[in-house]
Each structure stands twice: as C-alpha cells, then as structure tokens.
C-alpha positions as CSV (number, residue, x, y, z in Angstrom):
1,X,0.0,0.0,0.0
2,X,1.2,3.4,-1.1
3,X,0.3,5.9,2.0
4,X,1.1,9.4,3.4
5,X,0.9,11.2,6.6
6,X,1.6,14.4,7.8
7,X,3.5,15.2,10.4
8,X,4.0,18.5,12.6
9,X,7.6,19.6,12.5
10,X,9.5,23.0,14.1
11,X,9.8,24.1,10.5
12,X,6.1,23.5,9.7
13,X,3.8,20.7,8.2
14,X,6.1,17.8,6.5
15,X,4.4,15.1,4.4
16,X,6.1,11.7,3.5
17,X,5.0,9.2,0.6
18,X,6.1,5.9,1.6
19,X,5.5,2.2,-0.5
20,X,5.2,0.1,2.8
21,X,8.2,2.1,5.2
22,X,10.5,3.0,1.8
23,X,10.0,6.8,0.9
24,X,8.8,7.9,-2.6
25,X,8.5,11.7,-1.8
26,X,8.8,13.9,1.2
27,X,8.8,17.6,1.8
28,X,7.3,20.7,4.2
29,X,4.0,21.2,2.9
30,X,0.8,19.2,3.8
31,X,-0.2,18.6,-0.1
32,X,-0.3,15.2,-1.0
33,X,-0.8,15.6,-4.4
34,X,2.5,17.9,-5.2
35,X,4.6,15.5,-3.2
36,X,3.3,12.5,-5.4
37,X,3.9,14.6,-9.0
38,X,7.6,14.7,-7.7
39,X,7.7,11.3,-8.0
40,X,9.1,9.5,-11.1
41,X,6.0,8.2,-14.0
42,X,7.4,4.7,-13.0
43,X,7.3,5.1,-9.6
44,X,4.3,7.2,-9.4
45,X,1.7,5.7,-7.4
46,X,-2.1,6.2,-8.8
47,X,-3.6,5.6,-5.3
48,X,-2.6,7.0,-2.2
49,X,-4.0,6.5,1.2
50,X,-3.6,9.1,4.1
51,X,-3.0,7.5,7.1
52,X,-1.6,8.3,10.9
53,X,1.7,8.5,11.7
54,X,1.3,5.2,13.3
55,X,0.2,3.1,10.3
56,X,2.9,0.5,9.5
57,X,3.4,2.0,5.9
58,X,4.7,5.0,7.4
59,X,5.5,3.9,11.0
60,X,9.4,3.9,10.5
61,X,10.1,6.7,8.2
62,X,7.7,9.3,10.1
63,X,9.7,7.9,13.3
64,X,12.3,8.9,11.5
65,X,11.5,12.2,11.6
66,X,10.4,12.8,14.8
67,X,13.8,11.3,15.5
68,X,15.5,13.6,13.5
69,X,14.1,16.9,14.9
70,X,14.5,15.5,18.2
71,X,18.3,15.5,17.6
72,X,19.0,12.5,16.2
73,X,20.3,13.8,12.7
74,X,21.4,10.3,11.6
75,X,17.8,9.0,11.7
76,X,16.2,10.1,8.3
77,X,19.9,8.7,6.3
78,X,18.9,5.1,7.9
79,X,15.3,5.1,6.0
80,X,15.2,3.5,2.6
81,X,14.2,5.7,-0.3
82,X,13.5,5.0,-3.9
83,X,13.9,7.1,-7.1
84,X,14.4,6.9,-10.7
85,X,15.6,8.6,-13.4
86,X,19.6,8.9,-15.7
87,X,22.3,7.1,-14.4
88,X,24.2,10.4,-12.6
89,X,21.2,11.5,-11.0
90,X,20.3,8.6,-9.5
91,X,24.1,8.0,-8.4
92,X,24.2,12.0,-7.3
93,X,21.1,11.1,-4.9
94,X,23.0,8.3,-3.4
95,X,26.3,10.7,-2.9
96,X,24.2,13.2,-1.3
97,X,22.9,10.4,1.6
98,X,26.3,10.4,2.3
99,X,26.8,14.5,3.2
100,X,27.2,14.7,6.9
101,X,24.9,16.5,9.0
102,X,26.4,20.0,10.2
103,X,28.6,19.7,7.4
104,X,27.2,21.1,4.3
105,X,29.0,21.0,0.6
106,X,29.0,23.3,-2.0
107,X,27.6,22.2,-5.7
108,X,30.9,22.1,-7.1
109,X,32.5,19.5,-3.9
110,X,29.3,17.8,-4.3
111,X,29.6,17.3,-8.5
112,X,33.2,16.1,-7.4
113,X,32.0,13.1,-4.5
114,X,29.6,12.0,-7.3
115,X,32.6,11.7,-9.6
116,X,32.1,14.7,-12.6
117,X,33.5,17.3,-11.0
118,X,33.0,19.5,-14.3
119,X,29.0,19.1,-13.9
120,X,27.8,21.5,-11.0
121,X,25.0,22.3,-13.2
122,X,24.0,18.4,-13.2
123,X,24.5,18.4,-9.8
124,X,22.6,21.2,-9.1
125,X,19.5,19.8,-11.1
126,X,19.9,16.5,-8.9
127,X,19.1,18.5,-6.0
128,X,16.5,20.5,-7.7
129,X,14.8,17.1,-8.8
130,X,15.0,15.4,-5.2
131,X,11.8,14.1,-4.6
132,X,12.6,12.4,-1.0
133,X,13.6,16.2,0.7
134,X,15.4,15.3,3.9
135,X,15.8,11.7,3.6
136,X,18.0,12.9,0.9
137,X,19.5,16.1,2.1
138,X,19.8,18.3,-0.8
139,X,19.2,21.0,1.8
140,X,23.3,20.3,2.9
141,X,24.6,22.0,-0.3
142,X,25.6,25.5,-0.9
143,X,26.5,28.0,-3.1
144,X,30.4,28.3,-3.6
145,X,30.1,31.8,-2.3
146,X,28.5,29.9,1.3
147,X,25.5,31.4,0.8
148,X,21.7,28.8,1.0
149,X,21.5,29.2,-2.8
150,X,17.8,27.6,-3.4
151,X,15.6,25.3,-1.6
152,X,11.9,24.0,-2.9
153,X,10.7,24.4,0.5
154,X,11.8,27.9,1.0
155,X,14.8,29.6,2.5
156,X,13.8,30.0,6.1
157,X,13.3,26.3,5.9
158,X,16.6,25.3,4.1
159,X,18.7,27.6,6.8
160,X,16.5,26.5,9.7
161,X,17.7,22.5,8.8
162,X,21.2,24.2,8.5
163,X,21.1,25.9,11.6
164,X,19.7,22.5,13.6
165,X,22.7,20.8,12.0
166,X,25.2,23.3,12.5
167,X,24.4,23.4,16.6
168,X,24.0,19.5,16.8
169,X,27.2,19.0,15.5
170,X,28.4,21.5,17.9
C-alpha cells in the first residue's frame, strides 16, 4: 500500500510518501498531491492513502522524523528511499545520503563526491529534482560563495535544517 501522513515539524507541516516504510516523496508542505507529482511516471503511485503517523506504511520513516528533529540527525539517512531517473542523477542522490549533517558541501564539492567534477549544473539539477527532501538532504549543499542558494521548501526552511545541524554537531 502506497500511503502518506503528515507530520508537525519546528519548520512547519512535512508530508512523506512511503511504498510500505521506503520513501517515494517527502517535503514541508501538507499537499499530497504535489509531493506524489515529484515522484518519477514509473514510480508514481495512482492511489494513495492518508494515514496516521502510526500506520505500519509509514511507522518507520515518520519515526524517523520525529527522531531527526529530536536531535537525532542520523535517523532520516537510515530510511530507505526509492527514485528513478539517468544514471548520474540517480548516483548524485545516493552521494548526497552520504553529506554529513552540520557539514554542508557546496555544488561544485558535491559534483566532485559523485565523480564529474566538471558538472555543477547536473548536480545542481539532482538536487532541484529530489523528490525524498530530507531523507536525501539536498538542503546540505551550498552556493560556492556559502551562501543557502535555493531550496523547494523555501529559504527560512533550508537555513532553519542548516542551523539544527550546525548546533547539533556543535
């Protein structure tokens, strides 16, 4: 069963997609509908069900959450997420799990972890793409100049994670 719940957060309403505990879409906003049009056409569920946070679908990834805002910033990178689309992207996502909380990249280190070091744009676009927003935290890269650079969800959101992350890593 494809399901969704909505969860309060500090930076406001946050919605998660999962296929029975593995995330297809997440992000701050309480519209179902959006987060699923992330989602790849192969991927793309044509039924969802809303459900509590409770619900076994979503049980583990929404605890996830909870865990992550309580200060455990590890929790969301230890939920399974599923997305599809070219090779590099799809490899960029994966990198991207692997940028440490409180320790933020900018676009052109992150092109170079995911091997093309000449293709900030590409890399850029994999963030701009990311369907599964903090389970795969494009909100840890930067602008080369240090500055948020953008964020789907909103600035005050993207430097509110940063912030979290920046204090909890001391």
């Amino acid at each position: 069963m494809i399901a969704a719940t909505t969860l309060d957060t500090p930076d406001g309403a946050f919605t998660l997609v999962a296929d029975d505990g593995t995330v297809l879409a997440s992000g701050w906003t309480d519209d179902v509908d959006v987060l699923v049009g992330l989602v790849h056409p192969a991927l793309r569920p044509t039924a969802v069900t809303e459900v509590d946070p409770g619900h076994e679908a979503v049980s583990g990834p929404a605890a996830a959450v909870a865990a992550y805002y309580a200060g455990d910033l590890d929790a969301v990178g230890r939920v399974a997420v599923v997305q599809r689309s070219g090779p590099f992207r799809e490899h960029a996502w994966q990198v991207l799990r692997q940028v440490s909380p409180g320790a933020p990249v900018t676009y052109a280190e992150y092109a170079d972890r995911a091997g093309r070091p000449a293709a900030v744009r590409a890399a850029a676009g994999a963030c701009a793409h990311n369907a599964a927003a903090l389970f795969v935290p494009c909100h840890r890269v930067l602008r080369s100049d240090g500055t948020t650079g953008g964020f789907r969800y909103g600035p005050a959101v993207k430097e509110s994670l940063l912030a979290r992350e920046r204090s909890a890593a001391g």
